[in-house]
C-alpha positions in Angstrom: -9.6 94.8 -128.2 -10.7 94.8 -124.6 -8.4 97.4 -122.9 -9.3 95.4 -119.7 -7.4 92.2 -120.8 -4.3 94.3 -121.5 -3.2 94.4 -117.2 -3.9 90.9 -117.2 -1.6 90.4 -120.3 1.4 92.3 -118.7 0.8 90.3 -115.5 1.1 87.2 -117.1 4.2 88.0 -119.4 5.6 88.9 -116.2 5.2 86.2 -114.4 6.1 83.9 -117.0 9.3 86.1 -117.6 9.9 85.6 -113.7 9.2 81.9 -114.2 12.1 81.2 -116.8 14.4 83.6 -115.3 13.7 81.2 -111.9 14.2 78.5 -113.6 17.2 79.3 -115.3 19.1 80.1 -111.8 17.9 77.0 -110.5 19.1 74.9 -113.1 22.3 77.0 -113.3 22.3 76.0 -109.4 22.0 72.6 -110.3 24.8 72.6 -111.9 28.4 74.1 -110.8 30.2 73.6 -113.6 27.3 75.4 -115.8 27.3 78.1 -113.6 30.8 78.9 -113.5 31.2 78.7 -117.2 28.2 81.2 -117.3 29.3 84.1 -115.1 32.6 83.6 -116.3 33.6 83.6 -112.4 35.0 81.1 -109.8 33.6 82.1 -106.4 36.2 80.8 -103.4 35.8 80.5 -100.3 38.4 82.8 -98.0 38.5 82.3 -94.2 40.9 84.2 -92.3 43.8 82.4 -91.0 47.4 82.6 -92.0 49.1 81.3 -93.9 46.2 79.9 -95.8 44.0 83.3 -96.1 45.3 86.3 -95.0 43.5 89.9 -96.2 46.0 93.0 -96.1 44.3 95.7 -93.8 45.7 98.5 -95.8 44.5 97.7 -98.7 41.9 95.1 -98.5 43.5 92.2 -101.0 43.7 88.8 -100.4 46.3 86.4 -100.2 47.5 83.2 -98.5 48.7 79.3 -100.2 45.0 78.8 -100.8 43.9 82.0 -102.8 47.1 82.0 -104.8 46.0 78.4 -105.4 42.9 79.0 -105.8 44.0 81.7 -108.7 45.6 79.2 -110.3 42.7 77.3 -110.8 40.2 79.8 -111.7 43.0 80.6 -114.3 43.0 77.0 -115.9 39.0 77.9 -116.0 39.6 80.5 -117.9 37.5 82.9 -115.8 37.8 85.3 -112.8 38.2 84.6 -109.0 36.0 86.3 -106.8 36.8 85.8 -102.7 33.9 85.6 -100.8 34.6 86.2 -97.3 33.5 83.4 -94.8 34.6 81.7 -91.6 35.6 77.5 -91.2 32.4 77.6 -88.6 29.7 78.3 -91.5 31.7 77.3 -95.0 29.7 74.3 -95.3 26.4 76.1 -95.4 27.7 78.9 -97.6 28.7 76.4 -100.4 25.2 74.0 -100.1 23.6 77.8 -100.3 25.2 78.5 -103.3 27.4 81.2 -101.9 30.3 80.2 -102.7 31.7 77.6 -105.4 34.9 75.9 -103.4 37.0 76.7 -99.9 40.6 75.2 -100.5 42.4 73.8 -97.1 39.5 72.8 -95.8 39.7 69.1 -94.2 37.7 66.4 -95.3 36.1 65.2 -91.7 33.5 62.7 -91.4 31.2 65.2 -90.6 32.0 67.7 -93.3 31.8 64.7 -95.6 28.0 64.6 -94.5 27.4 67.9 -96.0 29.8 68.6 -98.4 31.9 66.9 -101.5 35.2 66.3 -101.8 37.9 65.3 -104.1 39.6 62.1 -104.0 42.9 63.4 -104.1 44.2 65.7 -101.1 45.2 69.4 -101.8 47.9 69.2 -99.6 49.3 67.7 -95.9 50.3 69.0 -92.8 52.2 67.7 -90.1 52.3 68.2 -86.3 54.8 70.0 -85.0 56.1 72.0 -82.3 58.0 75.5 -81.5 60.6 75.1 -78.3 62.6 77.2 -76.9 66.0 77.4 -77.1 67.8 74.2 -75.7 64.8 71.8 -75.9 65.3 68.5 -77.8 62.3 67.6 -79.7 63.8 65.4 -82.4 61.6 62.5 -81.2 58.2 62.8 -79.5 59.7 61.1 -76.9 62.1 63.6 -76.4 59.2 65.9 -75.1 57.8 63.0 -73.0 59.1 63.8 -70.1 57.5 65.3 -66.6 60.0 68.6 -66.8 59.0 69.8 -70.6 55.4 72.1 -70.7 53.8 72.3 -74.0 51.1 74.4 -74.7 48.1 73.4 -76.7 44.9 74.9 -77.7 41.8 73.2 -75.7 40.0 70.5 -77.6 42.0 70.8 -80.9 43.1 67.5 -82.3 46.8 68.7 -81.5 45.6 68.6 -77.8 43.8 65.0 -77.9 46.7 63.8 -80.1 49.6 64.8 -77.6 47.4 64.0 -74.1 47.6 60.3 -75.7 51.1 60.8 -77.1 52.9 62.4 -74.0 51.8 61.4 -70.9 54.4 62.2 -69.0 54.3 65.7 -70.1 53.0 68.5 -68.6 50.1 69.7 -71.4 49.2 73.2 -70.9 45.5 73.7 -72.4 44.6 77.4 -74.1 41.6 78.8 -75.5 43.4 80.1 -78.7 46.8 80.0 -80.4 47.2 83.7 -79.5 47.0 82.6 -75.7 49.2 80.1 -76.0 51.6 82.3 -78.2 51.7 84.7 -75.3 52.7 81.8 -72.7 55.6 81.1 -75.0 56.7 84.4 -74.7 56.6 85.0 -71.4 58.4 81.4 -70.7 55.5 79.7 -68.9 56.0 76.7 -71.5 59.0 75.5 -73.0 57.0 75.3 -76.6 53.9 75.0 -78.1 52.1 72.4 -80.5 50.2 72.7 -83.5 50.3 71.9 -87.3 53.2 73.3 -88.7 52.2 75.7 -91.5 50.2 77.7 -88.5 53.3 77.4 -86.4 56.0 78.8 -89.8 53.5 82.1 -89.4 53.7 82.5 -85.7 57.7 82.3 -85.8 57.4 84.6 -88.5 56.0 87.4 -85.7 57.7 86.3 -82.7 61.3 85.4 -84.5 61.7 83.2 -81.7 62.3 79.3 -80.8 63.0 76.6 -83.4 60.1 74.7 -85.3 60.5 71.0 -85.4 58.5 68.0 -86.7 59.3 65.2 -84.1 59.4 61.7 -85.2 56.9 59.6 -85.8 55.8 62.2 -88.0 52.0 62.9 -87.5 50.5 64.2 -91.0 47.1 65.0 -92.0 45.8 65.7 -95.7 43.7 69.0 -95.9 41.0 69.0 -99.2 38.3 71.1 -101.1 35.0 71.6 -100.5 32.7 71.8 -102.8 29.2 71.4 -102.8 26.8 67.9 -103.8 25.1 67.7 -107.1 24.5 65.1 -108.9 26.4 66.7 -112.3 29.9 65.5 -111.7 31.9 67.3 -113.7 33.3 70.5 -111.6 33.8 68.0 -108.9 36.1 65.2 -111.5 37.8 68.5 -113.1 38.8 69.6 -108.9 40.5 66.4 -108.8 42.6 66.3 -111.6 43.2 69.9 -110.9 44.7 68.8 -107.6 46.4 65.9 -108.7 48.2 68.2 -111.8 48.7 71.2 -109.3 50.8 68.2 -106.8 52.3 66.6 -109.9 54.2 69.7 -111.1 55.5 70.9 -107.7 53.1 74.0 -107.9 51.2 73.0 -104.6 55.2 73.3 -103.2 55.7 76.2 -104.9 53.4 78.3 -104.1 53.7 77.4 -100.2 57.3 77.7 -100.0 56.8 81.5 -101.8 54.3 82.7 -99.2 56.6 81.4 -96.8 59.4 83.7 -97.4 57.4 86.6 -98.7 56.7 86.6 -94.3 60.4 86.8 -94.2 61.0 82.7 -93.1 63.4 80.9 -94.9 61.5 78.3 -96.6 64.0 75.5 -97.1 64.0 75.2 -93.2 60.1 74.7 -93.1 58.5 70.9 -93.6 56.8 70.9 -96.7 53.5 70.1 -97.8 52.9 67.0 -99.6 52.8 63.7 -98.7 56.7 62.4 -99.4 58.6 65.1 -97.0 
């Protein structure tokens, strides 16, 4: 034997080692569901923001409506959760990476419909509400429509275009983030603040001030999942009957209304989350 050839042997056993390996992710990529059932692990999405993601800073876990939901479905799977931490701005490119498998409560825009899929059937719904201050009606949106009633909003949010259309006669107080616009409500420069009302259940939670109300017309939107666009169907068709099953049994409910009054709030006095409430 040629001890020459023996180098070029390796070589090549190694590269065609590093070919099927390759291959093998890619088609594993190809596929969600494969990949899932392969690792044995459910990779979600977890972007900071209360109630629906919320990591403890002593000890580092996880929690929120959508990892406790998102639990329950990697437990249906039969296989582990792992969070991956990531922010609403750059989700979308995370999960066509391959980062991550899924984000629950994440809404299904036009735009994010460009890059991402999503399930038929909506995870859950959210309605627009407001925290006043003592002695403010806000049964009705008209209620609020008045020249003497400030509500705060956060600059550009659909809350803001919503209620610049909805009360004009209002005065609409603009903010660059919920915490601004938190501390104006504190220090009685506006007689309440609007936004959707899980997000609003946490801030009473802190501030134990005000009343929350969702005035009529009630204004609702549906959040979703993302996941990411393959052609293999099958993790996206088993997401929606996983939805619809998790609605169907109340658990969706559930597992809100327990965060809820693990932050000390009284659940029954919050709106709910689906659809018919």
């Amino acid at each position: 034997m040629n001890v020459w050839h023996r180098p070029l042997r390796r070589l090549f056993a190694a590269a065609l080692l590093g070919s099927t390996l390759f291959s093998a992710a890619a088609s594993a990529a190809d596929s969600t569901w494969d990949q899932i059932h392969e690792t044995k692990q459910l990779r979600l999405g977890v972007a900071p923001g209360d109630p629906w993601y919320y990591k403890d800073p002593i000890s580092g876990q996880w929690t929120g409506v959508g990892y406790k939901l998102g639990e329950k479905i990697a437990a249906d799977l039969g296989v582990k959760l792992v969070p991956v931490e990531t922010t609403y701005g750059n989700v979308a490119a995370a999960i066509q990476a391959n980062q991550i498998d899924l984000l629950l409560v994440l809404d299904a825009t036009a735009e994010r419909k460009k890059a991402l899929a999503f399930p038929e059937a909506p995870l859950l719904w959210y309605k627009q509400g407001v925290l006043v201050k003592d002695g403010i009606k806000a049964d009705s949106w008209d209620d609020l429509n008045r020249p003497d009633v400030r509500i705060g909003v956060t600059l550009g949010s659909s809350t803001d275009r919503d209620l610049t259309q909805r009360l004009p006669k209002a005065q609409i107080q603009r903010f660059a983030n919920t915490d601004e616009t938190v501390a104006a409500f504190m220090s009685k420069r506006i007689d309440g603040f609007a936004f959707y009302h899980p997000a609003l259940a946490i801030a009473l939670s802190h501030i134990r001030t005000g009343n929350l109300v969702v005035p009529t017309p009630v204004v609702q939107l549906s959040s979703s999942i993302g996941l990411r666009k393959e052609s293999d169907p099958r993790f996206l068709n088993y997401i929606n009957q996983e939805v619809i099953k998790l609605n169907a049994s109340g658990e969706v409910q559930k597992t809100f209304s327990e965060y809820m009054t693990s932050k000390g709030l009284d659940a029954k006095a919050i709106p709910g989350v689906t659809a018919d409430r």
